[in-house]
N, C-alpha and C positions, 0 to 999 in steps of 0.2 A: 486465205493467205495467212501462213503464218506473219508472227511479230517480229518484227523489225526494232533495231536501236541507233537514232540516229546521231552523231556528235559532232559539234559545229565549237573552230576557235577561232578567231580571229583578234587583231592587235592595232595597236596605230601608237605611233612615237612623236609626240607631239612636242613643240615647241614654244617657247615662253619667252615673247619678246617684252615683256616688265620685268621679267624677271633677271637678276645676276650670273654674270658666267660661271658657271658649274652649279646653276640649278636649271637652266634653263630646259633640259631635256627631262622627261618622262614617257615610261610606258602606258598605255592604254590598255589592258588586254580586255576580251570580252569570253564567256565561254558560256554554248547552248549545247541542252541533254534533251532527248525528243524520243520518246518510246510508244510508237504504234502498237497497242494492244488486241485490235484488229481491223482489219480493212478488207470488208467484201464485195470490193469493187466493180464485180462483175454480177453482181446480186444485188438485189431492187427490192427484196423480201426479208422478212426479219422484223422484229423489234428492235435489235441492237445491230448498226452494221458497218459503223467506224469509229473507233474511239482512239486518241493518240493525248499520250499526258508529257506537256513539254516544264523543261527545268531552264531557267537560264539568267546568266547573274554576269557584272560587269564593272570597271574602275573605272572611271575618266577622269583625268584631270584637267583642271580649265583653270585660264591664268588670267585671275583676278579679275572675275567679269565685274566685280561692282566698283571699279573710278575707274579715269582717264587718264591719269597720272600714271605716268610708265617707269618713275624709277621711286616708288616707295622705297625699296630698301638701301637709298641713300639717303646722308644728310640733306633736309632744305635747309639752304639759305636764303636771308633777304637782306638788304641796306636795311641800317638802323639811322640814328642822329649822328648829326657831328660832333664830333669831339675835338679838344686843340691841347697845346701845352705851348711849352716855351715863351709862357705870359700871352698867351692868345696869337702868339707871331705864326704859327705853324698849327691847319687845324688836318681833320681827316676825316669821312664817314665810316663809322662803325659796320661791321658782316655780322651778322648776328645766325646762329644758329636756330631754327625751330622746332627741327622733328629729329630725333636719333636713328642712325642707320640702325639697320637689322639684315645684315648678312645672310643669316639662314631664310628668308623668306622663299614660300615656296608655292608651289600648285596649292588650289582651292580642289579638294578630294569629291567626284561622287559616284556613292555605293551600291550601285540597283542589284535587287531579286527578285525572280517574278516566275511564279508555280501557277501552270495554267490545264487547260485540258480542253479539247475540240472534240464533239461527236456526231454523228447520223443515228436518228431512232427510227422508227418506225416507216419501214420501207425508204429511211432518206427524206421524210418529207420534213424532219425536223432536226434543225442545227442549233448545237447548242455549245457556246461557247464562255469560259470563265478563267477567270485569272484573281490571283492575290499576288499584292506586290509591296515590297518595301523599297525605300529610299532614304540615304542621309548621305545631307551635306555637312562636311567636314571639314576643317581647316581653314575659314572663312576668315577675311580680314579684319582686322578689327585695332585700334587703339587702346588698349586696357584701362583700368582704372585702377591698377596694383599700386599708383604711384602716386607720393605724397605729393601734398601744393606745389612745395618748394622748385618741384619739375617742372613747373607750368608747362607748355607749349612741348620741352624737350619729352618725345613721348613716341617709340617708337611702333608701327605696324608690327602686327604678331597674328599666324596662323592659333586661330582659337575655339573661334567659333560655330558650333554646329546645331543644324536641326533635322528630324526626320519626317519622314510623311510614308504616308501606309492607307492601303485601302484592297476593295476588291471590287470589283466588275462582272458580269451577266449580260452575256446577248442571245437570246432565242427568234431565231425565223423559222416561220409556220410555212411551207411550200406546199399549193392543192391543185391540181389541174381539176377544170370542171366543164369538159366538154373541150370547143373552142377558147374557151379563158381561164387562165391562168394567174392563180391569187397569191402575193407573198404578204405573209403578216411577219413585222417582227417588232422586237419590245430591249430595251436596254436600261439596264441600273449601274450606278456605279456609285459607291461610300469611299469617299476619300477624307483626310485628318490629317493634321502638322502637329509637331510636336518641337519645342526647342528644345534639342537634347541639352547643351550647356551653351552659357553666352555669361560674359562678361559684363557686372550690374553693382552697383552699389545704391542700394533702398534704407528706409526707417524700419521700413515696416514689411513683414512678412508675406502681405496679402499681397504685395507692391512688385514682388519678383518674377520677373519674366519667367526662366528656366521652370520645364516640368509644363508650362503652359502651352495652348495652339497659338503658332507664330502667326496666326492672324486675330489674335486678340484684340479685342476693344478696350481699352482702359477711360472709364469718367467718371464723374460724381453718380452715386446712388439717388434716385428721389426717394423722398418721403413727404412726399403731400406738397399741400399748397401754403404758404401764409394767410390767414385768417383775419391777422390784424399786425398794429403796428406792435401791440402788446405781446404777442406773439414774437415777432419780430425782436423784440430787446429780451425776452425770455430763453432764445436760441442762439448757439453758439454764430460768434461771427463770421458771416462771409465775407471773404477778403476779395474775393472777385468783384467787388463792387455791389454799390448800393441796391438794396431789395426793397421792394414795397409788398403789399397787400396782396395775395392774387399769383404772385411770383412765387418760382418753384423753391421748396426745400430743402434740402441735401443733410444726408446722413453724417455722423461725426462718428468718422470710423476710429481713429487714433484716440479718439476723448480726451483734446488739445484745446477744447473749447474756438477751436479755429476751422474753419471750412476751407481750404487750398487744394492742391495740386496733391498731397499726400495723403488727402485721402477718395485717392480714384481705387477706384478696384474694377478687375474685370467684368463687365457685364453683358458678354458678347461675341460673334467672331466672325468677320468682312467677309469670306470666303464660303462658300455652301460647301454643306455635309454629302448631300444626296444629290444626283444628277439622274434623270431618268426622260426615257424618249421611246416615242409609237410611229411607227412607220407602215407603208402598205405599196405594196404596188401590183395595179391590175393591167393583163396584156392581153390583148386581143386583137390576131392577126398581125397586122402593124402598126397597131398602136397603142398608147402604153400611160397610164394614171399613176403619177407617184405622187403621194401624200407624206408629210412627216410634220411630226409633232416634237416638243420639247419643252421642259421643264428642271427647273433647280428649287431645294428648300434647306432648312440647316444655316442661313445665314442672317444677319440682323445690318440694316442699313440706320444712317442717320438722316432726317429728314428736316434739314436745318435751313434749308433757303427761303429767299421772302415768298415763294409761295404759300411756305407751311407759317409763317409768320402771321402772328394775330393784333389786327391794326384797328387801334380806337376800339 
């Protein structure tokens, strides 16, 4: 069979009920490219005997999945105290403003692409399938930090925020007849990673800033050792977290403020796993049929903080 080229678009017009009249409408469009390089379908022999390489990439806009708050881009208001005049004859409660509208508020944006490729080898008995794919989200809500004290509370929602995430994926199945029975092996990997593309942060200190980092970062004090003594103990900078004894952990003095806080966490970590990988099998025979499957993740780091892991007397 000659090669084929296949082309797929499709759309959807979605609606934004948080959102303000005349933002409320957007496009979705999505668009897939699929090029069968060949397919010998009627052929069981070969080394190589289907292989098709697909393209396919997409918008979506989602409105505001993260509050429940449906009119961000109006002012809130709330009752303040009472106030009076007229020598206290005549009093009133105050309406106080809290948050600044933001008119323009809009769809939260996200970006997918994904280059993939499916094939049959060797007489068909082995499929194998891959894909690399990127994603960012864009336009994410957020309250800024652009703004002096004096704003306090008044502090409007603003599209700001984004991050992306990128990885690739592998699945190979092993197909055998052997006789009456029939063996499927297969095996799947997958590297996935976030990235904050940009986010809205005000830090001291360099090590301290989000953006550029995987948005599943860990941020805490570094250790460094144990205390020794009390002598020890007044020879090292202060932790302000409360009182240490003998025995009790350390922590590094990143800023060299002579002070142990909250500034100086640095990354040492990240909640989500890198790698995702899985074994599967399944044997058939006549009418009956063994499926086994296996599974595992690595690439992430946990905290093991509860009174289990707590050390008593």
């Amino acid at each position: 069979m000659t090669s084929i080229l296949i082309f797929d678009f499709s759309s959807a017009y979605v609606n934004g009920f948080k959102l303000q009249e005349g933002n409320k409408g957007a496009l979705s469009p999505s668009l897939g490219l699929a090029w069968v390089v060949k397919n010998d379908k009627y052929s069981q022999k070969g080394g190589f005997n289907y292989l098709k390489i697909r393209l396919s990439g997409g918008i979506m806009n989602i409105d505001l999945p993260n509050t429940s708050n449906f009119r961000l881009y109006e002012n809130s208001l709330t009752q303040g105290s009472n106030f009076s005049w007229f020598d206290g004859v005549r009093s009133n409660r105050e309406t106080r403003i809290t948050r600044a509208a933001n008119s323009g508020l809009t769809f939260e944006k996200v970006h997918n692409l994904n280059l993939g490729a499916e094939g049959y080898f060797l007489n068909r008995s082995l499929l194998v399938d891959a894909n690399i794919f990127t994603t960012r989200n864009s336009g994410q809500v957020v309250q800024r930090n652009i703004y002096p004290g004096l704003v306090s509370d008044f502090v409007p929602y603003e599209n700001y925020n984004a991050t992306g995430y990128s990885g690739a994926e592998l699945g190979m199945i092993w197909s055998k007849p052997l006789g009456e029975l029939t063996m499927d092996l297969g095996v799947n990997f997958m590297y996935a990673a976030s990235n904050i593309v940009k986010t809205d942060e005000l830090w001291e200190n360099e090590y301290q800033m989000r953006q550029g980092r995987p948005a599943d970062a860990i941020f805490a004090l570094e250790a460094d050792g144990l205390f020794a003594d009390e002598t020890e103990i007044q020879n090292s900078p202060v932790q302000a977290f409360g009182q240490v004894r003998p025995g009790d952990i350390k922590y590094k003095d990143q800023n060299g403020d002579g002070v142990i806080n909250q500034n100086d966490e640095i990354q040492i970590g990240n909640s989500q796993p890198r790698f995702s990988y899985g074994l599967h099998t399944t044997l058939r025979y006549k009418k009956l049929s063994l499926f086994a499957l296996g599974n595992g993740q690595s690439g992430a780091d946990r905290f093991f903080n509860n009174q289990y892991f707590w050390v008593q007397g």
